[in-house]
CHARMM internal coordinates of N, CA and C (Angstrom, degrees):
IC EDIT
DIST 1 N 1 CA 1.4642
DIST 1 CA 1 C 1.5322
ANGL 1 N 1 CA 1 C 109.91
DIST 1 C 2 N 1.0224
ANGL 1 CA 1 C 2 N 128.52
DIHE 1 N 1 CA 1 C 2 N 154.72
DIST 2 N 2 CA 1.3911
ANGL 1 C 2 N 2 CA 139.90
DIHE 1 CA 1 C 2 N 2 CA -160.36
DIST 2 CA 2 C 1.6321
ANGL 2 N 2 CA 2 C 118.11
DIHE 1 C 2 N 2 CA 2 C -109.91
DIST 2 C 3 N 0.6081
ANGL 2 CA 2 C 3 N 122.75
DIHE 2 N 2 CA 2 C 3 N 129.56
DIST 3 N 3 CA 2.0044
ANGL 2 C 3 N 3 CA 114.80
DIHE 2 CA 2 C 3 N 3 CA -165.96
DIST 3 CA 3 C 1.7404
ANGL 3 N 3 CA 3 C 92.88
DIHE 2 C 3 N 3 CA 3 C -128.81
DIST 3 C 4 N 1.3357
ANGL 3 CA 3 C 4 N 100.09
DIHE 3 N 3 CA 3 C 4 N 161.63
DIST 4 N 4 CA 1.4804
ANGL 3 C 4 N 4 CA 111.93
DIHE 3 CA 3 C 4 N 4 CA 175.17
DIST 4 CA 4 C 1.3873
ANGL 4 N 4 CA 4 C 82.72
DIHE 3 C 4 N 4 CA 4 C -125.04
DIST 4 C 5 N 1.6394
ANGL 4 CA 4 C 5 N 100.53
DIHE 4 N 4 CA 4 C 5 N 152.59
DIST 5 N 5 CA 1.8633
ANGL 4 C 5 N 5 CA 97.81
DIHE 4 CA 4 C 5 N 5 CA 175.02
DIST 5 CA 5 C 1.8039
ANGL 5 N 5 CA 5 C 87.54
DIHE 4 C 5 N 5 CA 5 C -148.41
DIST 5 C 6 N 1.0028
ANGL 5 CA 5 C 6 N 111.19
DIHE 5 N 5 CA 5 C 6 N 113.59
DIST 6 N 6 CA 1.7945
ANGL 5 C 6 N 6 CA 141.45
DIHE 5 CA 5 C 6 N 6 CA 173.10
DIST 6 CA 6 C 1.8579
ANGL 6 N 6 CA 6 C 93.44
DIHE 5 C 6 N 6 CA 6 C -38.95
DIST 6 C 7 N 1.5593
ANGL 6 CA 6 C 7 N 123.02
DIHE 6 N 6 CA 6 C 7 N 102.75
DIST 7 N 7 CA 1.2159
ANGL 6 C 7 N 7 CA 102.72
DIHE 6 CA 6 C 7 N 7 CA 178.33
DIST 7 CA 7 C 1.7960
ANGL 7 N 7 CA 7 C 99.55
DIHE 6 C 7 N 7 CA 7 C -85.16
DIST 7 C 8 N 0.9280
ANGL 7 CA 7 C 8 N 144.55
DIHE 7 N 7 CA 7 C 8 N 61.72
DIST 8 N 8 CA 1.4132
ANGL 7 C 8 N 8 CA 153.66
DIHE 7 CA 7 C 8 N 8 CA 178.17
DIST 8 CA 8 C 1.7136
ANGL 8 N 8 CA 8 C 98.49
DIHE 7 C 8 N 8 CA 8 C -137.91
DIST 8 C 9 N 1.2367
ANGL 8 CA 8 C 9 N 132.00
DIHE 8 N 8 CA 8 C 9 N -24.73
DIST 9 N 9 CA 1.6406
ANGL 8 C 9 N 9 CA 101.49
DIHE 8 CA 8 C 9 N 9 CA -169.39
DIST 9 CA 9 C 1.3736
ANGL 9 N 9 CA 9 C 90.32
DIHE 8 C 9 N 9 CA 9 C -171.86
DIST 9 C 10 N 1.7824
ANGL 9 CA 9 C 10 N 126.73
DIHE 9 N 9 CA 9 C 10 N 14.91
DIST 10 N 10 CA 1.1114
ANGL 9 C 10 N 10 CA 130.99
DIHE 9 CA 9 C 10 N 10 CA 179.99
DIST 10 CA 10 C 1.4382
ANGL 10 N 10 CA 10 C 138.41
DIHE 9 C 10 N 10 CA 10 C 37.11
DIST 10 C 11 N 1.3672
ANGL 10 CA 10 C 11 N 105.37
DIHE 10 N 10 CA 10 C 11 N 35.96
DIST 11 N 11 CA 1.1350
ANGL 10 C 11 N 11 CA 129.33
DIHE 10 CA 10 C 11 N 11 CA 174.41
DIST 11 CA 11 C 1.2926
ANGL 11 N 11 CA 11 C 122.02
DIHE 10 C 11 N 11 CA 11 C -63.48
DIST 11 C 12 N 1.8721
ANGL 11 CA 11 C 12 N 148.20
DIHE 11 N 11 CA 11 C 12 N 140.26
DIST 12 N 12 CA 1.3496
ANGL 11 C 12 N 12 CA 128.74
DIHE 11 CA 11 C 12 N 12 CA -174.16
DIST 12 CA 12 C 1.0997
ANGL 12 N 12 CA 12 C 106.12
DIHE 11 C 12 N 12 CA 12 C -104.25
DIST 12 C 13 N 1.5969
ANGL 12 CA 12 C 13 N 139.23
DIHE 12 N 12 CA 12 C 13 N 169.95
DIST 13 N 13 CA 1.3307
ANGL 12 C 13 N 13 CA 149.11
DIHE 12 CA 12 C 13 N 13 CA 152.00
DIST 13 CA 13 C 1.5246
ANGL 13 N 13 CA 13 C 130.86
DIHE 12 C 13 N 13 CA 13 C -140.28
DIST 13 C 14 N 0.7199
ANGL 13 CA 13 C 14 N 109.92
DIHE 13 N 13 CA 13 C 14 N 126.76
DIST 14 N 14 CA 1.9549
ANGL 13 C 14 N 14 CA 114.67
DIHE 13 CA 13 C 14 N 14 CA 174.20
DIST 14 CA 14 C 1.6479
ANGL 14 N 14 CA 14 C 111.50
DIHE 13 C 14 N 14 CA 14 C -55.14
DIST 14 C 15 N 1.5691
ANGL 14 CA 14 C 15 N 96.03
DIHE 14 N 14 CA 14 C 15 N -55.18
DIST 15 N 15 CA 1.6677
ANGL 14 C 15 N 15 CA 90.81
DIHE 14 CA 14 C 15 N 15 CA -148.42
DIST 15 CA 15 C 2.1547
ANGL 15 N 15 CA 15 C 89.11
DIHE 14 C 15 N 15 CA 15 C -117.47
DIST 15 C 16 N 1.3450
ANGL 15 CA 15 C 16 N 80.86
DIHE 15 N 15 CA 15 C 16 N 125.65
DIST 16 N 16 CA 1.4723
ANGL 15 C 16 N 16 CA 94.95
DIHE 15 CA 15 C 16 N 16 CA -175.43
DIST 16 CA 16 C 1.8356
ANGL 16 N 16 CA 16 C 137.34
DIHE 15 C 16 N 16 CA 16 C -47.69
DIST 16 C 17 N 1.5146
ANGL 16 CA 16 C 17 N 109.86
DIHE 16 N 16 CA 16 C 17 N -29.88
DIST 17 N 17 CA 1.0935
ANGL 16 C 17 N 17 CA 124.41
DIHE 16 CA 16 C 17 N 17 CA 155.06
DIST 17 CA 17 C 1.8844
ANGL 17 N 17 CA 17 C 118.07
DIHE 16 C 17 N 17 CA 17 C -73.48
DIST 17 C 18 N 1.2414
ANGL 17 CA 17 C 18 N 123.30
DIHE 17 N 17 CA 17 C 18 N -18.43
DIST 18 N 18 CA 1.4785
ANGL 17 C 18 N 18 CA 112.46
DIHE 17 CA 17 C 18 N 18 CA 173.27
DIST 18 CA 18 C 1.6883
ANGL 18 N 18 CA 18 C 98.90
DIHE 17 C 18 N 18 CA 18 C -71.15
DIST 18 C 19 N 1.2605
ANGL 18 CA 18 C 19 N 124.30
DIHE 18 N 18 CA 18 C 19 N -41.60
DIST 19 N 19 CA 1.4973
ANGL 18 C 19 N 19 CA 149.33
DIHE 18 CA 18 C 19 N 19 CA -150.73
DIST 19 CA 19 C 1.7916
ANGL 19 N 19 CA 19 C 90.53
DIHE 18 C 19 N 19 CA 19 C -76.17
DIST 19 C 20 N 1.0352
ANGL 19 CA 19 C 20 N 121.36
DIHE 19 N 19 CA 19 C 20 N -71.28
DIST 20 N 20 CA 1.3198
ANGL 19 C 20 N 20 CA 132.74
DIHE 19 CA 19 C 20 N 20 CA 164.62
DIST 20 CA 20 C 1.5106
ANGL 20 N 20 CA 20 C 113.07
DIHE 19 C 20 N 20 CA 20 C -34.34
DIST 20 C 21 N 1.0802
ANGL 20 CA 20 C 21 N 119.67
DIHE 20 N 20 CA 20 C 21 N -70.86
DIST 21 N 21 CA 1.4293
ANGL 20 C 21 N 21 CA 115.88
DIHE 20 CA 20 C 21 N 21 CA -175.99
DIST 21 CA 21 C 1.4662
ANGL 21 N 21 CA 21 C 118.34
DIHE 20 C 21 N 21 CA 21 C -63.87
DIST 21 C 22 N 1.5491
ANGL 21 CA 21 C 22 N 124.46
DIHE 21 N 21 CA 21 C 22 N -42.74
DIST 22 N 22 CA 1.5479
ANGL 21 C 22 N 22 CA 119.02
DIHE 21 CA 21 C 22 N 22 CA 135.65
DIST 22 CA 22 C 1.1759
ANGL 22 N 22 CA 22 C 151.27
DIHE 21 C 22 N 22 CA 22 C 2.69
DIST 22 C 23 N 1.5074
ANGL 22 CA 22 C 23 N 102.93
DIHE 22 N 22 CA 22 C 23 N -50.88
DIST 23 N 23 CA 1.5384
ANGL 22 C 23 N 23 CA 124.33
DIHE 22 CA 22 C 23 N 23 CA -165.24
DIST 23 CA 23 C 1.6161
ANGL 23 N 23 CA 23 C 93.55
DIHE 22 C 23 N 23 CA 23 C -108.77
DIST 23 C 24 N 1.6343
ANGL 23 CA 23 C 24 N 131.89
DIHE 23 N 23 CA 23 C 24 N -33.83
DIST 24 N 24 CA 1.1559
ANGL 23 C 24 N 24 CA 150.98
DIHE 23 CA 23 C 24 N 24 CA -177.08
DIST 24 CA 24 C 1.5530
ANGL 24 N 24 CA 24 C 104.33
DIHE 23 C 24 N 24 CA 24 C -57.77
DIST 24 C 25 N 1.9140
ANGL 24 CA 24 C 25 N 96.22
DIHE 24 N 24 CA 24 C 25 N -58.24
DIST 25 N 25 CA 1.6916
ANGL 24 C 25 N 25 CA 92.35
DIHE 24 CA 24 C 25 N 25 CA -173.49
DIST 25 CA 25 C 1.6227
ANGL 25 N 25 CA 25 C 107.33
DIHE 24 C 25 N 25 CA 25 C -93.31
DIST 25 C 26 N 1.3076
ANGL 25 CA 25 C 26 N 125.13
DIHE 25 N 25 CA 25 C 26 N -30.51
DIST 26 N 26 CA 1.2262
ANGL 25 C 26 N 26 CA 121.83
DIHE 25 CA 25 C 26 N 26 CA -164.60
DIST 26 CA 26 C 1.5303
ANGL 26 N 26 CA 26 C 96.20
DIHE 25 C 26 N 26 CA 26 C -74.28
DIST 26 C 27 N 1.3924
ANGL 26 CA 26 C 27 N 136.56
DIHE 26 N 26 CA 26 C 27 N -44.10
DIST 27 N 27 CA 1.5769
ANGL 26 C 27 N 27 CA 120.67
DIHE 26 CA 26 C 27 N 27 CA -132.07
DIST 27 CA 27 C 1.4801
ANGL 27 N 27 CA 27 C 83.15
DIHE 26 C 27 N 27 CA 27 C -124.08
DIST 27 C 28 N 1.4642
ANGL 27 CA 27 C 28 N 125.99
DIHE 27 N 27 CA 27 C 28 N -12.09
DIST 28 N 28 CA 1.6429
ANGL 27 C 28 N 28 CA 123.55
DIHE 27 CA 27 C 28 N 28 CA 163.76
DIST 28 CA 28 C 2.1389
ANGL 28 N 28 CA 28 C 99.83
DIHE 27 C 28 N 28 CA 28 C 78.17
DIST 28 C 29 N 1.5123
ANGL 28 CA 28 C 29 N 96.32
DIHE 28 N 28 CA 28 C 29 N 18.35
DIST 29 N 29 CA 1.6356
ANGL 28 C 29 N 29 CA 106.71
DIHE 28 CA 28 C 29 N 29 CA 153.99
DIST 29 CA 29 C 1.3322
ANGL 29 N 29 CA 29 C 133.37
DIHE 28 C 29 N 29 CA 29 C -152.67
DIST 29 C 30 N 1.3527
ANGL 29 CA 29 C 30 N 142.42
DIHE 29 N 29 CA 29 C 30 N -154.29
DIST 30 N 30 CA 1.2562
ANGL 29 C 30 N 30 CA 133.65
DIHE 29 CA 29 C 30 N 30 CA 178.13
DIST 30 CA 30 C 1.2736
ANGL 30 N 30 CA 30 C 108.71
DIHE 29 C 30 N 30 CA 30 C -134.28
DIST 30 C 31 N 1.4318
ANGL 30 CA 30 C 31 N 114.70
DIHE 30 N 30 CA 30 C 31 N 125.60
DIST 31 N 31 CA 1.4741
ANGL 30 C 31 N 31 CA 139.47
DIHE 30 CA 30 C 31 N 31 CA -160.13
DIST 31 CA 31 C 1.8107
ANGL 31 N 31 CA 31 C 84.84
DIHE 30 C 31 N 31 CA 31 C -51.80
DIST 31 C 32 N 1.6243
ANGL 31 CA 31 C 32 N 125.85
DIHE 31 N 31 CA 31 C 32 N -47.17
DIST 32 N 32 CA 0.8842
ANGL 31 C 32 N 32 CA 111.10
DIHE 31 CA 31 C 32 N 32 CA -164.36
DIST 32 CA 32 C 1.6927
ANGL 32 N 32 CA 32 C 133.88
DIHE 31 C 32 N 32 CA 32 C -65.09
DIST 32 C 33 N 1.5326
ANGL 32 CA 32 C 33 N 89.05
DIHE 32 N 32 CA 32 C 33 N -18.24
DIST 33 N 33 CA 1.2636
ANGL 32 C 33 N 33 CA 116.52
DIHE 32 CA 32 C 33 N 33 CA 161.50
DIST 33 CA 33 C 1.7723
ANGL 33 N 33 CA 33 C 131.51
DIHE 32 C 33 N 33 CA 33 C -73.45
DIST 33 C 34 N 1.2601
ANGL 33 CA 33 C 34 N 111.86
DIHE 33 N 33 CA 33 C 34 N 115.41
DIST 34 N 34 CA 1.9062
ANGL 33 C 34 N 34 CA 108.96
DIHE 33 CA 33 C 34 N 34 CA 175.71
DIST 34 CA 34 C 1.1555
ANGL 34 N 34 CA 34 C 131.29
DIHE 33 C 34 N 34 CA 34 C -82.40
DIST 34 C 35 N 0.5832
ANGL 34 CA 34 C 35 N 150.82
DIHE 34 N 34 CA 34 C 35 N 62.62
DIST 35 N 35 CA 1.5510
ANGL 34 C 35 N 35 CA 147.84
DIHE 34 CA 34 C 35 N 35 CA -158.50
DIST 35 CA 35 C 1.6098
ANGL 35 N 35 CA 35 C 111.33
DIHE 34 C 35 N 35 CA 35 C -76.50
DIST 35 C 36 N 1.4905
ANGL 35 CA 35 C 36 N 105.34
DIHE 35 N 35 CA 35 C 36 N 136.28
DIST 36 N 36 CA 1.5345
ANGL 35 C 36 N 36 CA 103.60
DIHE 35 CA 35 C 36 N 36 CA 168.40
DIST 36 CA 36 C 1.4582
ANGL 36 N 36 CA 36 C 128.38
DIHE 35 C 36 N 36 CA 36 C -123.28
END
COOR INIT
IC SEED 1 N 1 CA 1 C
IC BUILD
């Protein structure tokens, strides 16, 4: 099974859109996004 894990506060997730929206509202970006 496949997990997403929030590298900001290491949080886990199953299903990829909860994980996404997470990182969207909590961390104010998108996991899919890198920033340096």
């Amino acid at each position: 099974m496949i997990t997403f894990v929030c590298k900001w506060c290491g949080k886990e997730w199953r299903e990829l859109l909860a994980f996404e929206l997470h990182c969207t509202i909590l961390h104010s970006q998108s996991w899919l996004i890198k920033r340096r």
